[in-house]
C-alpha positions as CSV (number, residue, x, y, z in Angstrom):
1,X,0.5,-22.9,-17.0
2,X,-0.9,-19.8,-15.5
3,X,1.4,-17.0,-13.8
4,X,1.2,-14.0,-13.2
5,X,3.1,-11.0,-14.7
6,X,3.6,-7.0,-14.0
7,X,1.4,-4.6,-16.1
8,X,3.1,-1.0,-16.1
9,X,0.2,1.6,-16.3
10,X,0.3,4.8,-17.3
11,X,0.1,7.5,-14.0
12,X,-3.1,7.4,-11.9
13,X,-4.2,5.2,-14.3
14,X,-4.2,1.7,-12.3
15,X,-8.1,1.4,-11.9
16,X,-8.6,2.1,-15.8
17,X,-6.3,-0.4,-16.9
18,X,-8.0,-2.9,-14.6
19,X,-11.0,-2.5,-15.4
20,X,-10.2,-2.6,-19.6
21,X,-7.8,-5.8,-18.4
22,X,-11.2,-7.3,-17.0
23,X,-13.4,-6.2,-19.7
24,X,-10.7,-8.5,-22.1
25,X,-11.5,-11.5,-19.6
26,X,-8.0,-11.0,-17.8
27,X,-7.5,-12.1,-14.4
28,X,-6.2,-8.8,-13.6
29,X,-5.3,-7.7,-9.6
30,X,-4.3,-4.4,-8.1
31,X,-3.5,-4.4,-4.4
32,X,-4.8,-1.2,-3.0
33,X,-4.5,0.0,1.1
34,X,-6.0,3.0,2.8
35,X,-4.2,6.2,2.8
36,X,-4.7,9.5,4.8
37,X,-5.2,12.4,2.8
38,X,-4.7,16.1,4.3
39,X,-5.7,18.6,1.6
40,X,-6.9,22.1,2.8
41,X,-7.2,21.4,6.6
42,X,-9.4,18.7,5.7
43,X,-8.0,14.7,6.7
44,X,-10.1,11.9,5.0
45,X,-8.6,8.3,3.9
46,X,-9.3,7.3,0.6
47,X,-7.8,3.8,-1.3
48,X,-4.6,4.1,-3.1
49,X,-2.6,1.8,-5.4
50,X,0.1,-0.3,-3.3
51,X,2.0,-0.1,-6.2
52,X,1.8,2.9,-8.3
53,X,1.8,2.6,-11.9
54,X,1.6,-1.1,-11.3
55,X,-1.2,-3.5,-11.2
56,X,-0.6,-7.9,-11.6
57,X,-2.4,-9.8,-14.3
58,X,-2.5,-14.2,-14.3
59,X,-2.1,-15.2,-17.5
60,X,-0.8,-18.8,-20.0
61,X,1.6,-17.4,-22.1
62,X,1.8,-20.2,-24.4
63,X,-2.6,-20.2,-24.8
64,X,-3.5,-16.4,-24.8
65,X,-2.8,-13.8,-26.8
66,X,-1.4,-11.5,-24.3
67,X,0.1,-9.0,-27.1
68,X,-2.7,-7.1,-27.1
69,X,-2.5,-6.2,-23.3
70,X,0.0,-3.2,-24.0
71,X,-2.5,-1.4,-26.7
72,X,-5.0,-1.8,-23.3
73,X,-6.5,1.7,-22.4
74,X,-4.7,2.7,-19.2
75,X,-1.6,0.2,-19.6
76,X,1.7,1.4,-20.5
77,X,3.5,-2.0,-21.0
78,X,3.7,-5.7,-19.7
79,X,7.0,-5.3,-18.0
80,X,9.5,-7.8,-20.1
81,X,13.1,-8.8,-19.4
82,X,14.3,-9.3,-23.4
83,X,11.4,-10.1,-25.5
84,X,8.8,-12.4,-23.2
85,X,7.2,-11.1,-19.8
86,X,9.0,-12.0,-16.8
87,X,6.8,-13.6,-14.6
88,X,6.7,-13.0,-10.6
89,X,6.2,-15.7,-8.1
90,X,2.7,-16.5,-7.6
91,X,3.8,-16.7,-3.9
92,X,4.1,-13.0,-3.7
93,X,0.6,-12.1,-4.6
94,X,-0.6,-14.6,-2.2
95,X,1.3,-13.0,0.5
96,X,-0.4,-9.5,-0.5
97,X,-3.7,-11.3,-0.6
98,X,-2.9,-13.1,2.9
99,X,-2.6,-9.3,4.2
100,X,-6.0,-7.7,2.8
101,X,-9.1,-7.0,5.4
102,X,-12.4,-7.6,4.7
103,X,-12.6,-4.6,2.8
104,X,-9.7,-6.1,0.7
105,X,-7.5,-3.5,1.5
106,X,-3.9,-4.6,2.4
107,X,-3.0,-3.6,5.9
108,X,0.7,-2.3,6.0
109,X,0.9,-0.8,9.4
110,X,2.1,-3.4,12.6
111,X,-0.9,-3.5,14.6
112,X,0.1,-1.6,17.8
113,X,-2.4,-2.5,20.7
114,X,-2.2,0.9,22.1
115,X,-5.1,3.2,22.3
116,X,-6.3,6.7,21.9
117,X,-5.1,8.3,25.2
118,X,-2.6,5.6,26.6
119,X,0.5,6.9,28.1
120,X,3.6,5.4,26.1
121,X,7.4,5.9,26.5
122,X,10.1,6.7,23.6
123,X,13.0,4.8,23.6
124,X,14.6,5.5,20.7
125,X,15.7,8.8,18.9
126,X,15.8,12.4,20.2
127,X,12.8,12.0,22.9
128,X,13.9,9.3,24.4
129,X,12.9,8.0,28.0
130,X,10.1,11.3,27.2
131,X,6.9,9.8,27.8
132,X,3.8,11.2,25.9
133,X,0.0,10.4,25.2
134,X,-0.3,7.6,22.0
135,X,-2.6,9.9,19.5
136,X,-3.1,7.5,16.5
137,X,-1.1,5.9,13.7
138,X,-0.7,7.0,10.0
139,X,-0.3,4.6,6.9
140,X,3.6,5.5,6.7
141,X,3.7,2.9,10.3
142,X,4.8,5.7,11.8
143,X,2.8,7.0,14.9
144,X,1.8,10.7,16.1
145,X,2.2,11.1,20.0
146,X,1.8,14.2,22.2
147,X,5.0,15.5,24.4
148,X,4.2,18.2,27.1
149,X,7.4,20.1,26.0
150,X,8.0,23.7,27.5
151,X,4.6,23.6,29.1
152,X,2.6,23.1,26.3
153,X,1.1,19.7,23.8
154,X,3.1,19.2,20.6
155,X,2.8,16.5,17.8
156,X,5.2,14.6,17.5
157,X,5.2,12.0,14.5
158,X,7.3,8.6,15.7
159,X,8.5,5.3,13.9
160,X,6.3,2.3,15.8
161,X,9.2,1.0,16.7
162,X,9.9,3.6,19.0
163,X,7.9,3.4,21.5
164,X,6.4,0.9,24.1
165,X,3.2,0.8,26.2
């Protein structure tokens, strides 16, 4: 019976071993999601691992030969509890599956229907009952507001959960 199992990967080196597990006819997955980048005043949003140093593969235990996923180029190890792999819950990769967009990147951030420009009001934390202008929404689900504090707009970077329209 087929289930699937965790592959630890050496660092930055998810998409290798993938690709390698694939190559060996694996059914190999590695949930990705969109990440904002800021590198020398520049912003752009590129994919990254959900998981670092972590991708799944689906394999039979008892019909493939699954020894020779650790000598894989890119994997560090089939994580094992003793001396078999552990396998996860094939409910859990479902669930990540479930949560992918068409792009099939997994959307972590609660959806906030709040745009660019709407007035919204704290009420939790240090600012609260402050009311700002809703800016946008990182991939940490944390949002960036602006608070007219001492006559002048500042950032102000927020948990979701503390605000409301």
């Amino acid at each position: 019976m087929k289930q699937w199992y965790v592959v630890h990967t050496k660092s930055r080196e998810e998409s290798k071993a993938l690709f390698n597990l694939k190559r060996q006819d694996f059914n190999a997955y590695l949930p990705q999601y969109k990440k904002t980048r800021r590198h020398a005043r520049r912003t752009d949003t590129v994919s990254a691992p959900l998981f670092p140093k972590y991708i799944f593969v689906e394999l039979d235990l008892s019909l493939e030969n699954w020894s020779c996923i650790n000598s894989t180029p890119g994997v560090s190890q089939l994580v094992k509890f003793g001396s078999m792999p552990s396998p996860i819950p094939s409910n859990l990769i479902n669930e990540i599956r479930a949560r992918e967009d068409e792009e099939g990147m997994v959307s972590l951030n609660r959806h906030i229907k709040i745009q660019k420009g709407d007035e919204v009001t704290i009420i939790a934390g240090a600012f609260s009952e402050h009311t700002g202008i809703f800016e946008s929404q990182d991939d940490q689900t944390r949002i960036i507001i602006l608070l007219s504090l001492m006559g002048r707009a500042v950032r102000v970077c927020l948990p979701s959960s503390a605000i409301s329209a």
